[in-house]
C-alpha positions in Angstrom: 13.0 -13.0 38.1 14.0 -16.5 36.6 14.5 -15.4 32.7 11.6 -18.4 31.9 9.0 -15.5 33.6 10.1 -12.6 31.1 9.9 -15.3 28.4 6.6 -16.6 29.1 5.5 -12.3 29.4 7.0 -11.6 26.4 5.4 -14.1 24.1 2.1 -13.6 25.8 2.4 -10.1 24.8 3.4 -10.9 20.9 0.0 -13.6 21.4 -1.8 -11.0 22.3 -1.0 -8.3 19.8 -1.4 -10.9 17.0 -5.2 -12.1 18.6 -6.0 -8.3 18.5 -4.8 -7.6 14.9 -6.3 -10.3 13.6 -9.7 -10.1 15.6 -9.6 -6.3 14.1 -9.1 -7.9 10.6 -11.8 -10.7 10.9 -8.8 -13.2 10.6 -10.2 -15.7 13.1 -8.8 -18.1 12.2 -4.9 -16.6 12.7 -7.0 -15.5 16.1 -7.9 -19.0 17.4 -4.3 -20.4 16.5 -2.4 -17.2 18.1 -4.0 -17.8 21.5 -3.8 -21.4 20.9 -0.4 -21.9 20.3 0.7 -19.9 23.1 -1.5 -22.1 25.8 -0.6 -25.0 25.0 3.1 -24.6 23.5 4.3 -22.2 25.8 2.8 -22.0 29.0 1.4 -25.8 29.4 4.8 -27.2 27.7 7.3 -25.1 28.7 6.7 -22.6 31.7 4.6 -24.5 33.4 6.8 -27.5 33.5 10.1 -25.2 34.1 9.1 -24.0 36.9 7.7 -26.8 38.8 11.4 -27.7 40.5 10.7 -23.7 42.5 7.0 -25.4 44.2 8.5 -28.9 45.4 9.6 -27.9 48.3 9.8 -24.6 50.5 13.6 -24.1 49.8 15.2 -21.0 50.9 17.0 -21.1 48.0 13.8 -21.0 45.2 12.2 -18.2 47.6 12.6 -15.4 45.0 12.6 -17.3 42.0 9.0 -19.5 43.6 7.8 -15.7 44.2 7.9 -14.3 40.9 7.2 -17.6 39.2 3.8 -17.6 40.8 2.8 -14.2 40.2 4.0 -14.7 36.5 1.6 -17.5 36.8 -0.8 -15.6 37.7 -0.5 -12.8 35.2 -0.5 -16.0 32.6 -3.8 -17.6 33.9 -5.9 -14.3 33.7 -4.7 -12.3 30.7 -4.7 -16.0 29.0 -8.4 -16.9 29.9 -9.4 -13.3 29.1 -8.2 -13.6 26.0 -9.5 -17.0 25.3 -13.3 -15.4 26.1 -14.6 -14.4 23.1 -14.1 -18.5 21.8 -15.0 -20.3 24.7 -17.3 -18.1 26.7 -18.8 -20.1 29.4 -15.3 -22.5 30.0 -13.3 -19.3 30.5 -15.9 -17.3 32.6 -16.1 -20.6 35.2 -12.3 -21.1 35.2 -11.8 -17.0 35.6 -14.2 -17.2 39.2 -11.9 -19.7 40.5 -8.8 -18.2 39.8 -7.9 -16.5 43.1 -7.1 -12.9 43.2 -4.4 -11.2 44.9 -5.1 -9.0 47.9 -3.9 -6.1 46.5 -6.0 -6.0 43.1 -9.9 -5.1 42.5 -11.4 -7.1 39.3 -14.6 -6.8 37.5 -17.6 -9.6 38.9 -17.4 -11.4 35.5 -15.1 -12.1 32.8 -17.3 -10.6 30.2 -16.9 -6.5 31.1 -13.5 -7.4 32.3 -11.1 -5.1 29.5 -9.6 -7.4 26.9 -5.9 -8.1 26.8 -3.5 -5.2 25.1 0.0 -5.1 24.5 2.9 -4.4 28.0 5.7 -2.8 26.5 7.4 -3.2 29.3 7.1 -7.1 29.1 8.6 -7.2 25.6 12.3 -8.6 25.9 13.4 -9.8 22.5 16.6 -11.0 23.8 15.3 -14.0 26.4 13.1 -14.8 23.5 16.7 -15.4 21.3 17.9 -17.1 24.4 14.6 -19.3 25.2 14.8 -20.7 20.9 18.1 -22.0 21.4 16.9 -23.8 25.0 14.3 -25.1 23.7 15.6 -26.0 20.8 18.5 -27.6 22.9 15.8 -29.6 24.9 13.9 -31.2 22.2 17.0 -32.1 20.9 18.4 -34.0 24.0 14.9 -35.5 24.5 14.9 -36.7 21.1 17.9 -38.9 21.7 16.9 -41.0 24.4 15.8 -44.7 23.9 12.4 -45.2 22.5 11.9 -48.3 25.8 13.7 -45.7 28.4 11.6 -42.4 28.8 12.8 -42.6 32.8 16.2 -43.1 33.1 18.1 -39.4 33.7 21.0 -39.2 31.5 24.1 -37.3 31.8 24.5 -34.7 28.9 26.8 -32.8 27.4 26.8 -29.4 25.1 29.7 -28.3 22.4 29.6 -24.5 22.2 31.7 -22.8 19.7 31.7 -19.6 21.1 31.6 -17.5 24.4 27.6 -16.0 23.3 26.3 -19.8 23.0 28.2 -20.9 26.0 26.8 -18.4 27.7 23.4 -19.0 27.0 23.6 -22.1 27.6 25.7 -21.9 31.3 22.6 -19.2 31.8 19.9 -21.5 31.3 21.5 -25.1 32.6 18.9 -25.1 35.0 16.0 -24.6 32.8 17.5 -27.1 30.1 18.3 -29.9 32.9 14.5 -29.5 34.2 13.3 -29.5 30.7 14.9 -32.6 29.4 14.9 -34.5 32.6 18.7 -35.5 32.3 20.9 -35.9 35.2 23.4 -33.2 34.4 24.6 -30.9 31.8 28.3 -30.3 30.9 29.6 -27.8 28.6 32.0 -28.3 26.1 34.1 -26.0 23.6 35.9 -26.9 20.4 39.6 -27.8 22.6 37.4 -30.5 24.5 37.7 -34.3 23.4 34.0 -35.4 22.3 32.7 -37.8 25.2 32.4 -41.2 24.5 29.2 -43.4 24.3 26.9 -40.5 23.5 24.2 -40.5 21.2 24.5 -37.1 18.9 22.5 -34.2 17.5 23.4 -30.8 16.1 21.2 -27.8 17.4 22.4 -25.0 15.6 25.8 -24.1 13.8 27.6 -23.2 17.0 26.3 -25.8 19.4 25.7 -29.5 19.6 24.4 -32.0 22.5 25.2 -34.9 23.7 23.3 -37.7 25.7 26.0 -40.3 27.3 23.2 -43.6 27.1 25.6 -45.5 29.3 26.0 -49.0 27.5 22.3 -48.3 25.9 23.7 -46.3 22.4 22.9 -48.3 19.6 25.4 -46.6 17.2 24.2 -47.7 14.0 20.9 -46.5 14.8 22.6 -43.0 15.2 24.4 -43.3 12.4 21.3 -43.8 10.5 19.8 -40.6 12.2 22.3 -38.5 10.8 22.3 -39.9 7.3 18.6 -39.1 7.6 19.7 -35.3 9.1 22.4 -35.2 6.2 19.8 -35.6 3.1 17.3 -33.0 4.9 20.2 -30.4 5.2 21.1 -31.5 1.3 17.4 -30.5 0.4 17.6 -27.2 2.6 20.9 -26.6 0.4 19.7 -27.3 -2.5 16.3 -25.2 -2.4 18.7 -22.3 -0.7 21.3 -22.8 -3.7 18.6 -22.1 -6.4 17.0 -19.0 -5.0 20.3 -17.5 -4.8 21.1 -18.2 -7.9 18.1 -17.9 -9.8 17.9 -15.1 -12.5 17.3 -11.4 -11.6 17.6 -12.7 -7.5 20.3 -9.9 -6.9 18.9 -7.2 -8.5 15.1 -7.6 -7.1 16.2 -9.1 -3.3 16.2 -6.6 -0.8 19.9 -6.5 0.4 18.8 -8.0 4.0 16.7 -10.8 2.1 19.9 -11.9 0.5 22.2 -11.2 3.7 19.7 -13.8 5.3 19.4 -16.2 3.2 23.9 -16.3 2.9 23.6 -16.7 6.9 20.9 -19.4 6.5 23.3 -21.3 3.7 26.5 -20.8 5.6 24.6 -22.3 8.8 23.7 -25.3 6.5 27.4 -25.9 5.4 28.6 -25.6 9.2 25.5 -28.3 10.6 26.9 -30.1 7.5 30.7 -30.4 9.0 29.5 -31.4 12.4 27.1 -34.0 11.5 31.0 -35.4 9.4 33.0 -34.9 12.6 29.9 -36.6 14.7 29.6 -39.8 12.3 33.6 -40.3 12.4 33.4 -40.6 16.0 30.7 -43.1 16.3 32.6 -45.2 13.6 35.7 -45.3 15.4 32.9 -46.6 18.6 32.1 -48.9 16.3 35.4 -50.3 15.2 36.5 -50.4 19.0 33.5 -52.6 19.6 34.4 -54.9 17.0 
C-alpha cells in the first residue's frame, strides 16, 4: 500500500476521534472544523491529487499501488460522508446512494441508521504522518518558488538533506513529492554536494532545503528579498522563544519536556537561520557573475 493510503487512514481516524469528542462535548464548532479540515485539506488537496498518476493509465506497474488506492478511496468517501451527516443531512444522504458499494460488503438503505464513524486502531500510523509533514511541507515549499506568470512549466528540483533519516524520507516519497509539486524531477543532495546553480531557494526544516532550477527564469534579487523577508520572521520566532525561556520562574514551573521543546524549537531556529546565510551568499556570487 503506497504510504499516501495509511496517511490519508490515519488522519481520518484522528478526524474522526476529534468530531466524536467534541460532538460528546457540544463543541460544534471544533466538530464542523475537524471534519472540515480533513475534506478539503487532506483528501481533496493531497490524496486525492497523489494518487491520480496510479488511474491514468492501466500500467502493470501502478496495479497494486491503483488497487489499494482505490479501495482507500473508498474507505475515504463513506466514513467521510458518514461523518459529515449530522451537518449536511440531505447533501450527504444523495452523495452516500451513489457511491458504489463493493461486492463483498452489505450496507444499511440510508445514511441515517448507518453507525457513525469510530476510531481503527489498526489505521493509526504515527510515523507516515511524521513522514507525510515533511512532504508536504517539502511540496508547498517547491510550489512556492515558481514564477508567479509560469504555473506550467515542470521544473527540475533539487533537495539538501543533512542526514541519512531526512534523506530517506525524502528518497521514500520522491514520487509523491514530484506528483505533488508538478516538477520534472527531484534530486537529492547532502552537505558534500556543490549547491546547483540558477535555483531559486527555500529552507523546509533544519535538516533539509529545496531547490527549484528556473532555467534562465530566477530573478535573484527577488529571492534575495524572500529570504530577508524569512530572516526577520525567524528573528521574531527567536525573539518570542528567547523570552519565554528566559522569563522569571520559567525553569522552575516548566515541565521538563516543555522546556526540552522549546530548546529543540530555538536550536531549529538558529540552524534555518545559517542556511538562509549560506543560501543568500550563493545567490550573491549569481549575482556578481551576472554583472
Amino acid at each position: 500500500m503506497p504510504s499516501v493510503c495509511k496517511w490519508i487512514l490515519s488522519v481520518l481516524n484522528k478526524a474522526v476521534a476529534k468530531t466524536v469528542s467534541s460532538l460528546e462535548s457540544y463543541k460544534f464548532s471544533d466538530a464542523t472544523t475537524a471534519v472540515y479540515s480533513w475534506w478539503q485539506f487532506q483528501l481533496c488537496d493531497v490524496f486525492i491529487e497523489a494518487i491520480k498518476p496510479y488511474f491514468f493509465n492501466d500500467s502493470e506497474e501502478f496495479k497494486s499501488s491503483r488497487e489499494a488506492s482505490r479501495d482507500a478511496l473508498w474507505i475515504c468517501l463513506d466514513t467521510g460522508l458518514r461523518l459529515l451527516h449530522p451537518f449536511m443531512p440531505f447533501v450527504t444522504e444523495e452523495l452516500w446512494q451513489r457511491l458504489p458499494q463493493p461486492a463483498d460488503t452489505c450496507r444499511k438503505d440510508s445514511i441515517m441508521i448507518s453507525e457513525y464513524p469510530s476510531v481503527q486502531e489498526e489505521w493509526t500510523n504515527e510515523q507516515i504522518e511524521s513522514e507525510m509533514e515533511i512532504v508536504i511541507g517539502t511540496v508547498r515549499k517547491l510550489r512556492s518558488l515558481r514564477p508567479a506568470n509560469d504555473k506550467n512549466e515542470r521544473y527540475p528540483s533539487f533537495a539538501l538533506c543533512r542526514g541519512s533519516d531526512i534523506a530517506a524520507t525524502v528518497r521514500s516519497n520522491e514520487f509523491q513529492i514530484v506528483t505533488l509539486a508538478s516538477i520534472s524531477s527531484l534530486k537529492i543532495l547532502t552537505e558534500d554536494d556543490a549547491p546547483p546553480a540558477g535555483c531559486a531557494i527555500d529552507v523546509v526544516n533544519e535538516n533539509l532545503s529545496v531547490y527549484l532550477q528556473l532555467q534562465g527564469a530566477l530573478n535573484a534579487e527577488a529571492e534575495i528579498e524572500k529570504l530577508r523577508k524569512k530572516r526577520e520572521d525567524i528573528y521574531k520566532q527567536q525573539s518570542i522563544l528567547s523570552q519565554k525561556i528566559n522569563a522569571l520562574g520559567y525553569k522552575e514551573k516548566a515541565p521538563q519536556s516543555v522546556q526540552e521543546e522549546d530548546m529543540k524549537k530555538l536550536n531549529s531556529l538558529m540552524e534555518e537561520l545559517k542556511i538562509i546565510s549560506e543560501a543568500e551568499k550563493d545567490l550573491d556570487q549569481l549575482i556578481d557573475g551576472g554583472n
